[in-house]
C-alpha positions in Angstrom: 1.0 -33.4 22.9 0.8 -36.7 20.5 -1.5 -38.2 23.8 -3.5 -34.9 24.3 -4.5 -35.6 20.4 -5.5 -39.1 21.2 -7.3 -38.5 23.8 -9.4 -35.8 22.3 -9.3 -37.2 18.6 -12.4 -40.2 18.6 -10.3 -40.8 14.8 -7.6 -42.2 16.9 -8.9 -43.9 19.6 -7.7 -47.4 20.0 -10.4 -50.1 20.4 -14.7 -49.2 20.5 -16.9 -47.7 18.4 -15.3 -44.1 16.7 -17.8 -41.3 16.9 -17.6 -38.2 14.6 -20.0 -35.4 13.9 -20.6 -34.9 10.4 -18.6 -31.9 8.8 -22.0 -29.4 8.3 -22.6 -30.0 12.2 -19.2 -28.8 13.2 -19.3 -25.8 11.3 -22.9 -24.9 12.2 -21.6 -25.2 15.9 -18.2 -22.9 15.5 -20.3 -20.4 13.6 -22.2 -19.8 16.8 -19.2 -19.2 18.6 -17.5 -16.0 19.4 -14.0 -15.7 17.7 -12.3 -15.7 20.9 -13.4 -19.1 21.6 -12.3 -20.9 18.0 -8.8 -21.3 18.4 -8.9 -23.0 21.4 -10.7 -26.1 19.3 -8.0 -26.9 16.4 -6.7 -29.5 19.0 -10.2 -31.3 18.9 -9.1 -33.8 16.0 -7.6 -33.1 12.5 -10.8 -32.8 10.9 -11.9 -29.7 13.3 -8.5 -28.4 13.1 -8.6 -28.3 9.0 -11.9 -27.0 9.2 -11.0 -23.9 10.9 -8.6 -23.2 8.9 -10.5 -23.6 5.9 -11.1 -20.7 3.3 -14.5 -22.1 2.9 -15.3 -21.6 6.8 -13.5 -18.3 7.1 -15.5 -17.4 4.3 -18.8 -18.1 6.0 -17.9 -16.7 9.5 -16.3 -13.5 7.9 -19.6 -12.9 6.2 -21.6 -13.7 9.3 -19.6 -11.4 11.2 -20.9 -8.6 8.5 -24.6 -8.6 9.5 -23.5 -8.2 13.4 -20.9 -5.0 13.0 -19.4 -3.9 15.9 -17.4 -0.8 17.6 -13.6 -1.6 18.2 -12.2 0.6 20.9 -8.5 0.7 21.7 -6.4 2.0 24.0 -3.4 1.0 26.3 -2.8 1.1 30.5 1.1 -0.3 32.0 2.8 -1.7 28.3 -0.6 -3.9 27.7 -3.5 -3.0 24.8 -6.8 -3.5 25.7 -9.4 -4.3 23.1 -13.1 -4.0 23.6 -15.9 -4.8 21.1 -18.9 -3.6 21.7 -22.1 -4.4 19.2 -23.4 -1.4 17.2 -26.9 -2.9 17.6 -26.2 -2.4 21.3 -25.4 1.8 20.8 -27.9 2.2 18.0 -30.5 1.2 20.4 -29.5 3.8 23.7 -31.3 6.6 24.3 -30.0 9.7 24.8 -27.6 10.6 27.5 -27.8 6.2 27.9 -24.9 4.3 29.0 -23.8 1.2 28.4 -21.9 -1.1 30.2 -19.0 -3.4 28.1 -16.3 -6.2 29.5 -13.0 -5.1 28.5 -10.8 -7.6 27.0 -7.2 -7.7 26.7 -4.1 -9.1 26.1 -0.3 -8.0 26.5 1.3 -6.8 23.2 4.4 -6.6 25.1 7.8 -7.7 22.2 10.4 -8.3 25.1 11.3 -4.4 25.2 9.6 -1.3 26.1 6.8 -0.1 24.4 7.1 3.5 23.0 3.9 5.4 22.6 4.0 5.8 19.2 3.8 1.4 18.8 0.2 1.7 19.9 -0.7 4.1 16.7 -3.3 1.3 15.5 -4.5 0.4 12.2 -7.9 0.7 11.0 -9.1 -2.6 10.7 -9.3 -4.5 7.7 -11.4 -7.8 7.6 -10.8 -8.5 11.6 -7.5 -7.7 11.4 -4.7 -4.6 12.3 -1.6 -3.4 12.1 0.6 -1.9 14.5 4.3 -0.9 14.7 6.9 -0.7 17.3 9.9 0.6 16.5 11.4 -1.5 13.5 9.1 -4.4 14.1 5.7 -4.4 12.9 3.1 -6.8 14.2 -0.6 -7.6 12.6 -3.0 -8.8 15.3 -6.8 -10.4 15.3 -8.3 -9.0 18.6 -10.9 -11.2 18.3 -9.0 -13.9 19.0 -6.2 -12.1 21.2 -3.4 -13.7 18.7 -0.7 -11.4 17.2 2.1 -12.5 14.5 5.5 -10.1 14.8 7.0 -10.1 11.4 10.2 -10.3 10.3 12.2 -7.0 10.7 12.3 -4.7 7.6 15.5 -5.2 5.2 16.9 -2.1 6.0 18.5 -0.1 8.5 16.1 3.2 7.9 13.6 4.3 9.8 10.1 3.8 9.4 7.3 6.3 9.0 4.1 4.5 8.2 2.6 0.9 7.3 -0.7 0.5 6.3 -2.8 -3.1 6.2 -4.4 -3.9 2.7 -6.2 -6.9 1.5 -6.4 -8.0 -2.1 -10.1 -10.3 -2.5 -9.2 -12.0 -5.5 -6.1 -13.9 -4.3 -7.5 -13.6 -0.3 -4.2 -12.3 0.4 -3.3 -9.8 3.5 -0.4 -7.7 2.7 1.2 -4.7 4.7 3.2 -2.1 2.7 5.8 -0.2 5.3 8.0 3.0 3.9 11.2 4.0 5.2 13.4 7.1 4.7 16.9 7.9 5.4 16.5 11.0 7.5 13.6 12.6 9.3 14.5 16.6 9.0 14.1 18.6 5.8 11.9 17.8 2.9 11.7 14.2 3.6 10.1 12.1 1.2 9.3 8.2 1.5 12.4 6.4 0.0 12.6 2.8 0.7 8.7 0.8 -0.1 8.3 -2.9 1.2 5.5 -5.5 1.5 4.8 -8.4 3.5 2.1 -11.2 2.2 0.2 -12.9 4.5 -2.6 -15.7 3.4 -5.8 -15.2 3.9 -5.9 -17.5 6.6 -6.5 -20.7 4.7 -3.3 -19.6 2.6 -0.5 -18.9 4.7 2.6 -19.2 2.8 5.4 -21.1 4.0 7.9 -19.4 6.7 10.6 -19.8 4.4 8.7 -17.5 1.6 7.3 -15.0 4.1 9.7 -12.0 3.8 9.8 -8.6 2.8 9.8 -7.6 -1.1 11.3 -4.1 -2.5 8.6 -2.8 -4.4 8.6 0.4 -6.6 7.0 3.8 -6.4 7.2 6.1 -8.9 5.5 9.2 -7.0 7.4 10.6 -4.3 5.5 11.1 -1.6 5.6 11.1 2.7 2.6 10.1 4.6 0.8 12.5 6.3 -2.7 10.1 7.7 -3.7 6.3 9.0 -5.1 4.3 5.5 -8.3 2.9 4.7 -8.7 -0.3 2.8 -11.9 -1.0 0.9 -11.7 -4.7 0.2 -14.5 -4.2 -2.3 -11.6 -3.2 -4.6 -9.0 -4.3 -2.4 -7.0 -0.5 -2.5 -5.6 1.3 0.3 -5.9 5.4 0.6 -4.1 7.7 2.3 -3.5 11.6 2.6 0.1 12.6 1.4 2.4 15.8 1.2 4.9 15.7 -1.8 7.3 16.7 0.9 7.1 17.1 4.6 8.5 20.5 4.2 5.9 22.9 5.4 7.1 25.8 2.7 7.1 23.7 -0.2 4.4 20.6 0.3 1.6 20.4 -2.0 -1.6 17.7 -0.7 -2.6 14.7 -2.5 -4.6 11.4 -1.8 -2.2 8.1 -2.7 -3.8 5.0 -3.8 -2.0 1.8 -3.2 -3.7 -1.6 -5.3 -2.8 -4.3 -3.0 -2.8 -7.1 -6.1 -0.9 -4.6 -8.7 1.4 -3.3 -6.0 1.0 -0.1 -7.7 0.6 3.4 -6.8 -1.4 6.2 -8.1 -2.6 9.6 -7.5 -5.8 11.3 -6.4 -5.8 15.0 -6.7 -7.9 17.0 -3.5 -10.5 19.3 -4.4 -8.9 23.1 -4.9 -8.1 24.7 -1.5 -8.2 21.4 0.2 -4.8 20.4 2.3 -4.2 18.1 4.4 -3.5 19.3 7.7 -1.5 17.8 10.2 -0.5 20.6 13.0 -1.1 20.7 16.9 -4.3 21.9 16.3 -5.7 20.4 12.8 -5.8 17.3 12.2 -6.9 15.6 8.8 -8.1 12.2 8.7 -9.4 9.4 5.8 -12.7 7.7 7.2 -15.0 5.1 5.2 -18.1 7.1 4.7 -21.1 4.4 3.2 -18.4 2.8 1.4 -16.7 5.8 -0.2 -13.2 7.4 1.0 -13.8 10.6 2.7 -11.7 13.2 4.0 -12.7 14.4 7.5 -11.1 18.0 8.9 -10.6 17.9 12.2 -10.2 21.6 13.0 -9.3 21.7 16.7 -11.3 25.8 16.7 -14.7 24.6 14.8 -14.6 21.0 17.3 -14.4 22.1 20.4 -16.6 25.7 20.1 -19.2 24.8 17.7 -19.0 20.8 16.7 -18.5 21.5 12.9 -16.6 19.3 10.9 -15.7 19.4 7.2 -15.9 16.2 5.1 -15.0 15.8 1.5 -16.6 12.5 -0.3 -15.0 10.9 -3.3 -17.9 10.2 -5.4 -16.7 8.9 -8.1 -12.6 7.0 -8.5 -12.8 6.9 -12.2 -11.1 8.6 -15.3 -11.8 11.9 -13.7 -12.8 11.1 -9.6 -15.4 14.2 -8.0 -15.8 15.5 -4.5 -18.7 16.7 -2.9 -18.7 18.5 0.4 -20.4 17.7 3.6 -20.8 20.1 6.6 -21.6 18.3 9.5 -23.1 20.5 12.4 -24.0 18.7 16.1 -27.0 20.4 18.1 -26.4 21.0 21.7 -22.4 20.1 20.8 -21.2 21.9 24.1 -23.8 20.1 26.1 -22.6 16.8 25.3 -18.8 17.4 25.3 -18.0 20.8 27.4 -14.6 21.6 26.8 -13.6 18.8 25.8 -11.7 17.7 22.5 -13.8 14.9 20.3 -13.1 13.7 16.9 -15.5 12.5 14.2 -14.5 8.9 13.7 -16.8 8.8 10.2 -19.9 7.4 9.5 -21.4 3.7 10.6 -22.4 1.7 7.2 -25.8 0.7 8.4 -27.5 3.7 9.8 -25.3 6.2 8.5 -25.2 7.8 11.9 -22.1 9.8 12.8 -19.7 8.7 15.4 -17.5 11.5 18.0 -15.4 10.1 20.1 -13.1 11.7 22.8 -9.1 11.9 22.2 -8.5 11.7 25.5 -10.9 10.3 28.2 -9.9 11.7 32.0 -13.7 10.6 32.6 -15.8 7.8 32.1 -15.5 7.0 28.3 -18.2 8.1 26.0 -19.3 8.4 22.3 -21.7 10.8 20.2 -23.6 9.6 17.8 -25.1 12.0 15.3 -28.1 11.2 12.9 -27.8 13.9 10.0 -31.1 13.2 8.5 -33.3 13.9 11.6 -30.4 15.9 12.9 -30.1 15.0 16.4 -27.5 13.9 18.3 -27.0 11.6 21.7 -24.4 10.9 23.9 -23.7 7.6 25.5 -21.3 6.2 28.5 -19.5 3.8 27.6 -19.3 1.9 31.2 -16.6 -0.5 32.6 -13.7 0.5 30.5 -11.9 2.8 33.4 -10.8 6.0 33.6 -7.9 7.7 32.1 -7.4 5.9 29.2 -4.3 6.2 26.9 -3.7 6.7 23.0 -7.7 5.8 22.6 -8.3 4.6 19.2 -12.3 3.8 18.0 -13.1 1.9 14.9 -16.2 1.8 13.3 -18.0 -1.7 11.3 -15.1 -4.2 13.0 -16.6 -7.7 12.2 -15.5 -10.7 14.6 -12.7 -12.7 12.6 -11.8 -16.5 13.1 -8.3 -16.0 11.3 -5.6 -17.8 13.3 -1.6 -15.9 12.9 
């Protein structure tokens, strides 16, 4: 290694003239690079190495990366997850009944054991970065740059039942908060909360320092969707029960300030619940920067494309819903009989996105403008066919974060 770095590092050569491009070239020419390509050039010299890592860099790329949105589409084949990023410029574009055709990248997730299907339950995104658990280990991953960091295993000996990925902008810290409960039958209620703090990159903290902190929660709660993290204020939100006991459980939104480590409530509109049987499924989406709640009622999906969406207007002293009924024309053209979810709503264009649950077919998408109110379907291409535990995420943003 020390003569790979003085080969490659002109700092260090011995004898001739040194040669070194000045700091604002370098990080013009890594800003024109795909993620996937960055980590392979910390080995270049020191100075390339400290400016990839910089917060200064990040900073710049991250907010690049926000003017180019993309589509993150997720889904597993044989113990591996497969990431594929496709441009929303690229979709926006197609034509109806279009297709577009994507290179699949990938690399193996595999933590020296079998994979259980419930491990690939992905996080939504959150600056570039997930979240995903497997068993008692949870992992956060950039798939831009096909680099995954396992962290340490929880302190306890309970089981999990959900961990969500926040980021706090005014320290630029990652953090993952992970609950735990003592039994799984009855009205279960989250028991045991812990978090994990990440840098933000430039930040990492020491290995000795990165562990898991007990944390307090003063409003029982247990679960009940995936989180959403608006790093605007740097809060993740979730749908909750107060009890997983179907006879007794009462719906509520939890907030969780990533800096504070605090939690609070949000109460849902009256004669809103979250749902979360074989056939209904509830789920929070970012709808033009505002936390939504999206009903996926398996009847009014698959027969008539309707789907229910409440919009948290305002998260002040007292926060206010409004309703939104989405209808799709010509829903049973696009999908037949198949079952599609709405994935929420893309920042730019405001467009809504449908994607399949399961794809037995050539994957594809609907996208749905409510203001002109028409709707087109588009083929995905190159993917495969009979894709597994299919996850699609709206505004991803290429991150040059190395774990």
């Amino acid at each position: 290694m020390e003569r790979v770095t003085k080969i490659n590092d002109p700092q260090k050569r011995d004898g001739g003239p040194s040669f070194s491009l000045p700091e604002d070239l370098i990080i013009e020419i890594l800003l024109n690079l795909p993620a996937k390509s960055i980590p392979k050039l910390v080995v270049v010299s020191k100075l390339w190495s400290s400016i990839i890592r910089s917060k200064h860099f990040i900073d710049i790329y991250l907010e690049q990366s926000l003017t180019r949105p993309c589509f993150l589409i997720s889904f597993h084949r044989d113990s591996i997850r497969f990431f594929d990023s496709i441009p929303l410029q690229s979709l926006e574009a197609a034509s109806p009944s279009s297709s577009y055709t994507s290179t699949t990248s990938s690399f193996p997730l595999s933590l020296n054991t079998r994979l259980y299907p419930l491990s690939y339950n992905v996080s939504p995104p959150v600056r570039g970065l997930i979240c995903f658990q497997d068993l008692d280990r949870v992992a956060v991953s950039n798939p831009s740059t096909g680099q995954f960091l396992v962290l340490p295993k929880l302190n306890t000996r309970r089981r999990g039942i959900s961990r969500f990925l926040g980021y706090d902008p005014v320290k630029d810290e990652y953090k993952v908060l992970c609950m735990t409960v003592s039994q799984v039958s009855g009205p279960v209620v989250s028991e045991e909360h812990q978090v994990f703090t990440l840098g933000g990159g430039a930040q990492k903290k020491e290995k000795e320092e990165a562990t898991w902190r007990m944390i307090e929660c003063k409003v029982p709660h247990c679960p009940a969707t995936k989180g959403i993290c608006l790093t605007t204020n740097g809060v993740i939100y979730y749908g909750a029960w107060s009890t997983r006991d179907r006879a007794t459980r009462g719906s509520l939104i939890v907030c969780f300030d990533v800096r504070l480590e605090e939690f609070t409530l949000v109460k849902l509109p009256n004669g809103v619940e979250i749902d979360g049987g074989d056939t209904d499924q509830s789920e929070l989406v970012n709808y033009q920067g505002k936390i939504a709640l999206l009903n996926n009622s398996w009847v009014q999906n698959i027969y008539y494309g309707r789907f229910d969406m409440w919009v948290l207007e305002d998260f002040g002293v007292k926060p206010e819903w409004s309703k939104i009924s989405i209808v799709v024309p010509s829903w049973n053209d696009f999908v037949g009989k198949r079952l599609f979810d709405c994935r929420g709503a893309i920042l730019s264009s405001g467009n809504f996105i449908f994607s399949p649950v399961y794809s037995d077919s050539p994957f594809c998408i609907i996208s749905y403008d409510r203001e002109k109110d028409i709707g087109r379907k588009v083929v995905i291409e190159g993917l495969g066919n009979n894709l597994c535990s299919v996850s699609v995420f709206l505004d991803h943003v290429e991150c040059p974060i190395l774990l």
